[in-house]
C-alpha positions in Angstrom: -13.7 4.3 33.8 -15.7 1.9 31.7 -15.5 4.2 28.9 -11.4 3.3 29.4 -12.1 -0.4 29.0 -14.5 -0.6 25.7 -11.4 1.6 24.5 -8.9 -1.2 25.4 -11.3 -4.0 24.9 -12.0 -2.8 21.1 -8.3 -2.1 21.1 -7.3 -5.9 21.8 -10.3 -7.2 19.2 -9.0 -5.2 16.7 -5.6 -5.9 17.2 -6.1 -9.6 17.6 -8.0 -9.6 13.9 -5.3 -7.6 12.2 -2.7 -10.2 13.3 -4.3 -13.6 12.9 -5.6 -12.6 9.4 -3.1 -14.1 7.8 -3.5 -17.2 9.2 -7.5 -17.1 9.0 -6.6 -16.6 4.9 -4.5 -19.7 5.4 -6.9 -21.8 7.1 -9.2 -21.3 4.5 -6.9 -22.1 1.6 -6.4 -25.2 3.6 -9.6 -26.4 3.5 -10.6 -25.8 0.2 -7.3 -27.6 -0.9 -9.0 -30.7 1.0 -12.2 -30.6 -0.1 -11.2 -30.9 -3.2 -8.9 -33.9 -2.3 -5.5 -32.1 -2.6 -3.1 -32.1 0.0 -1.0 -28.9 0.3 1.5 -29.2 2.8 3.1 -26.0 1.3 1.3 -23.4 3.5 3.4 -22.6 6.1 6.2 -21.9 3.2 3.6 -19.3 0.9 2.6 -17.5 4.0 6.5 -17.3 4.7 7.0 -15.9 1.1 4.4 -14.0 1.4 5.8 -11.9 4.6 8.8 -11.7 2.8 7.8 -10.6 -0.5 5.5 -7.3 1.7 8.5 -6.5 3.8 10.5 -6.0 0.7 7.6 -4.3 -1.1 7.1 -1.9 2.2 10.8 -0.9 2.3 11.3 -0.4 -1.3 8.2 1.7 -1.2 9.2 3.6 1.8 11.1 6.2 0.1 8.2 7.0 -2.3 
């Protein structure tokens, strides 16, 4: 039975980093736009393009 949990435990860790990576990539573009005194308030926009432009790239490469 505990063998069951690890499973599901390292199941949700693994899970949880696959999804939030794109916003850990984020967060770190953030701040080094501010440390180096640039405001980019563009973010939420290039992550939105950038879902865009791999759902495209993953059904045109589908077929292949």
């Amino acid at each position: 039975m505990n063998n069951i949990m690890d499973n599901i435990v390292v199941f949700i860790i693994i899970q949880t980093l696959i999804i939030a990576t794109p916003m850990m990539i984020t967060a770190v573009g953030a701040c080094v736009c501010e440390l180096t005194g640039v405001t980019n308030i563009g973010l939420e926009g290039i992550m939105l393009s950038g879902a865009f432009a791999a759902a495209v790239t993953n059904i045109s490469l589908a077929s292949v």
